[in-house]
N, C-alpha and C positions, 0 to 999 in steps of 0.2 A: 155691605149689603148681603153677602153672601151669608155671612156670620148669621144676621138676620132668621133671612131664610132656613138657614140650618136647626137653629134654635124651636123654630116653626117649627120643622118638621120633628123637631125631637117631641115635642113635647105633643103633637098629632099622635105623634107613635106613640106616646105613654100614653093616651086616653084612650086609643083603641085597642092598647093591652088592656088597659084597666076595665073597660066597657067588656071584652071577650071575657074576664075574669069573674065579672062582676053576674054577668049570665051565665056563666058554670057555676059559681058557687054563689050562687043564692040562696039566702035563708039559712047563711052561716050564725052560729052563735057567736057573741064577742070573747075576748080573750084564744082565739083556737090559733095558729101559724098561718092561717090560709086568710082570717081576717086580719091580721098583724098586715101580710104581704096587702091587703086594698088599701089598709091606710097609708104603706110606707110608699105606695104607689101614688095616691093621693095627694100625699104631703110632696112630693120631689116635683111637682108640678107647678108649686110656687117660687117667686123668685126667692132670693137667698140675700141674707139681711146684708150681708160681706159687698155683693154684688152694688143694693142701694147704695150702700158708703161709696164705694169705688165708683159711682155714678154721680155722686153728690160732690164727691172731690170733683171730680171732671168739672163740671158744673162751677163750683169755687172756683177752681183755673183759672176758667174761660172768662169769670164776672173779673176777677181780679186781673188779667191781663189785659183785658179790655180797656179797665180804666185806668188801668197806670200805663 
């Protein structure tokens, strides 16, 4: 649970970087370093394809031990 929760707040914290960032620099053009940093802020905010797998095995496990 704790894990959870942690994850929670991580990712609370990147939106309200991302939200402070996104009200300073408003009405960035594309391609600049300052626009690079919103997307790569943006994008870390998704889960991670690695992570699904690693959750999908779990999952297999569980079906599989189950029924044998």
């Amino acid at each position: 649970m704790a894990l959870a929760i942690s994850r929670d707040a991580q990712i609370a914290a990147l939106y309200e970087k991302l939200h402070h960032r996104s009200a300073i620099l408003a009405g960035l053009t594309p391609d600049t370093p300052s626009h690079a940093e919103i997307r790569r802020l943006e994008s870390s905010t998704s889960i991670s394809p690695k992570a699904v797998l690693i959750g999908a095995a779990v999952i297999l496990l569980l079906i599989w031990s189950a029924v044998r």
